[in-house]
C-alpha positions as CSV (number, residue, x, y, z in Angstrom):
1,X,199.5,226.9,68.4
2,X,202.8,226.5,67.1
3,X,205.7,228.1,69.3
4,X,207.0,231.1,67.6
5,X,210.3,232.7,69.7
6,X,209.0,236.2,68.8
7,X,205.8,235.7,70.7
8,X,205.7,235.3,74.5
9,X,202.8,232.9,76.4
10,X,200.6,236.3,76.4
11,X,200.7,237.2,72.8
12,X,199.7,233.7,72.3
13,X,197.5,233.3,74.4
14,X,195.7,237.0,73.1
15,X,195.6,235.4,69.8
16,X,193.8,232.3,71.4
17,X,191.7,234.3,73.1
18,X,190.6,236.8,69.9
19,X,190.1,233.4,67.9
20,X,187.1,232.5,69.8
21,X,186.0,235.9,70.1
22,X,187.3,238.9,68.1
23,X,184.9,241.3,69.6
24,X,186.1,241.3,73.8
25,X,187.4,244.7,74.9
26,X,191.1,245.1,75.3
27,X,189.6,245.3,79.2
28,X,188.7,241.8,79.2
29,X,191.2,239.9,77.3
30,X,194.0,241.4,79.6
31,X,191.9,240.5,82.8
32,X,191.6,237.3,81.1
33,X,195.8,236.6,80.5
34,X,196.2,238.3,84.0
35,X,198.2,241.8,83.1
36,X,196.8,245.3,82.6
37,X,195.0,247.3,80.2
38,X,197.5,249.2,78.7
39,X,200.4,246.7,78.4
40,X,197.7,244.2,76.8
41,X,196.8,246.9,74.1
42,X,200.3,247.8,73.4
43,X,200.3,243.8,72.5
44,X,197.7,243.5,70.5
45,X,198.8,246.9,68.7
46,X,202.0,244.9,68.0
47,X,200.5,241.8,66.8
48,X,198.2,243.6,64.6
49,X,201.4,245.6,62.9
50,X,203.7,242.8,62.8
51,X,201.1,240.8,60.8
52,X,200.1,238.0,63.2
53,X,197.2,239.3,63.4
54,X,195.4,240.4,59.9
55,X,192.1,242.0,60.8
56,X,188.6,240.7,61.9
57,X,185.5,239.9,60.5
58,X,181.7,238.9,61.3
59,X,181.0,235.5,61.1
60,X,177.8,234.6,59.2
61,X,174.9,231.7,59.9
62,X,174.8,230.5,56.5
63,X,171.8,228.3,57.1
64,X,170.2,231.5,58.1
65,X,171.2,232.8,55.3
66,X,170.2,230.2,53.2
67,X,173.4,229.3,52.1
68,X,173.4,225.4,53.9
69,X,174.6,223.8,50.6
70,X,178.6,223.0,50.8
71,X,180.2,221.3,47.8
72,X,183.8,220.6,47.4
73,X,184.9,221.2,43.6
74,X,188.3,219.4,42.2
75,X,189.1,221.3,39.4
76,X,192.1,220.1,36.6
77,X,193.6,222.8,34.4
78,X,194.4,222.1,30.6
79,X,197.3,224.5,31.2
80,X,199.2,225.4,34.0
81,X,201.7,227.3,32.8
82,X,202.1,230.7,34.9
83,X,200.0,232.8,33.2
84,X,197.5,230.0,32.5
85,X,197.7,229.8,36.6
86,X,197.2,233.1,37.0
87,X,194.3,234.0,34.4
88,X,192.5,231.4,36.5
89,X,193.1,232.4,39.9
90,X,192.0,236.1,39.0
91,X,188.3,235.0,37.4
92,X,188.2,232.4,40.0
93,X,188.2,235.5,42.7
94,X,185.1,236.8,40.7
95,X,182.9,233.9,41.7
96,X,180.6,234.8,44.9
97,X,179.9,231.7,45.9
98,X,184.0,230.1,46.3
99,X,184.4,230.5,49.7
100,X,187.8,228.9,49.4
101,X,190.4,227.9,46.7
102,X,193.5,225.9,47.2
103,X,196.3,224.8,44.5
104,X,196.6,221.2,45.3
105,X,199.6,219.5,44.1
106,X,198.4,215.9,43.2
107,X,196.0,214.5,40.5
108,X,194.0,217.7,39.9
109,X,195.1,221.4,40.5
110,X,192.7,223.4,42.2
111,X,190.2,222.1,45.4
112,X,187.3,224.4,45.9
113,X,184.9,225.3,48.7
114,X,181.6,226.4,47.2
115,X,178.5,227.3,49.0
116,X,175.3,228.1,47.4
117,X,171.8,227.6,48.5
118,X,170.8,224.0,47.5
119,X,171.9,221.7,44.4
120,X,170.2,223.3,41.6
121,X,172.3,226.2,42.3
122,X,175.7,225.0,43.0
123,X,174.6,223.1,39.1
124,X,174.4,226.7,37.8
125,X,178.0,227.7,39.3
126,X,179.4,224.4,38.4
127,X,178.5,225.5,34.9
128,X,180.3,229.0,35.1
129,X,182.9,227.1,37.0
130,X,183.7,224.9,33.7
131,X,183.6,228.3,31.8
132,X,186.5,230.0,33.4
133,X,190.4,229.8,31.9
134,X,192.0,226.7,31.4
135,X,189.6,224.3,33.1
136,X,189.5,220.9,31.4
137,X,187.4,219.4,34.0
138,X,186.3,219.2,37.2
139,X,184.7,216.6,39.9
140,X,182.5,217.3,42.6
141,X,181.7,216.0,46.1
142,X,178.5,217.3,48.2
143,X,179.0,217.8,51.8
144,X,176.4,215.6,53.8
145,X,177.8,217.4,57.2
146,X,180.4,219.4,58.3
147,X,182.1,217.8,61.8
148,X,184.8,220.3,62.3
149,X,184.9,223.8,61.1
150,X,187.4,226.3,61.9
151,X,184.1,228.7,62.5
152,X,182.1,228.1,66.1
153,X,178.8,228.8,65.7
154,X,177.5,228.8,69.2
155,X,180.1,231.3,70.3
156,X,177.9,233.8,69.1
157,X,178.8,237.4,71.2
C-alpha cells in the first residue's frame, strides 16, 4: 500500500483488512489490528469521511452468473475534442455490459473491459459499441484466462 503520512499502520492496515473482506464486524477487524472496538470504529468512521474509503459492494460469480465471457475492446475516437470526449464517456456509461473504461493515452483512446455471456453476445455489443459518438474503430482481444484479478473469489464470507 503506498505510505500516506495522514494514515497510521492501523488505518492501513483496516483498509487491508476490509479489502479482503468488507463484511467483518468492527469487533473483528480491531481484534485483528490489536486495539479496541470503539477506537477501531472511530477509524473506520474517519476513513470512510475522508474518502479513503468509498463504500462497499457484493462481489458477483460471473461464471455463475453466466457472464464467463471477458473481452478487452480498444476503441479510437474520430474526435476527441472535449465535448467529443465527453458525448462518448456519457453513452459509454449506458452500456451494461462495460465493466470498465479507461482513456489510454497511446495509439487508440479508450480500453474497455466487456463481459457478456459468450462470443455471439459480446458480437451484439461490439455492434452497439461501433454505434456510439465519435467511434471510428475499434479492436478486440478475447480473454482466454484471467491470472490476476483484483476480485478473490474463494474469499467468499
Amino acid at each position: 500500500m503506498k505510505n500516506n503520512s495522514q494514515l497510521d499502520r492501523y488505518d492501513e492496515q483496516i483498509i487491508s483488512i476490509l479489502g479482503e473482506n468488507g463484511r467483518l464486524p468492527v469487533t473483528e477487524i480491531a481484534k485483528r489490528i490489536g486495539i479496541s472496538k470503539s477506537p477501531c470504529q472511530a477509524r473506520l468512521k474517519r476513513l470512510l469521511s475522508e474518502g479513503y474509503i468509498i463504500g462497499f459492494k457484493a462481489v458477483f460469480d460471473p461464471v455463475k452468473l453466466g457472464r464467463e465471457h471477458v473481452a478487452f475492446t480498444e476503441v479510437k475516437l474520430s474526435d476527441t475534442r472535449e465535448l467529443a470526449l465527453e458525448a462518448f464517456n456519457q453513452a459509454v456509461r449506458q452500456v451494461p455490459e462495460v465493466e470498465q473504461c479507461h482513456m489510454i493515452a497511446g495509439q487508440f483512446d479508450y480500453l474497455l473491459k466487456v463481459r457478456t455471456s459468450n462470443i455471439t453476445d459480446y458480437r451484439k455489443v461490439l455492434g452497439n459499441l461501433s454505434t456510439l459518438p465519435n467511434v471510428a474503430n475499434t479492436s478486440t482481444f478475447v480473454s482466454m484466462e484471467s491470472i490476476i484479478d483484483t476480485v478473490v473469489l474463494e474469499n467468499k464470507t
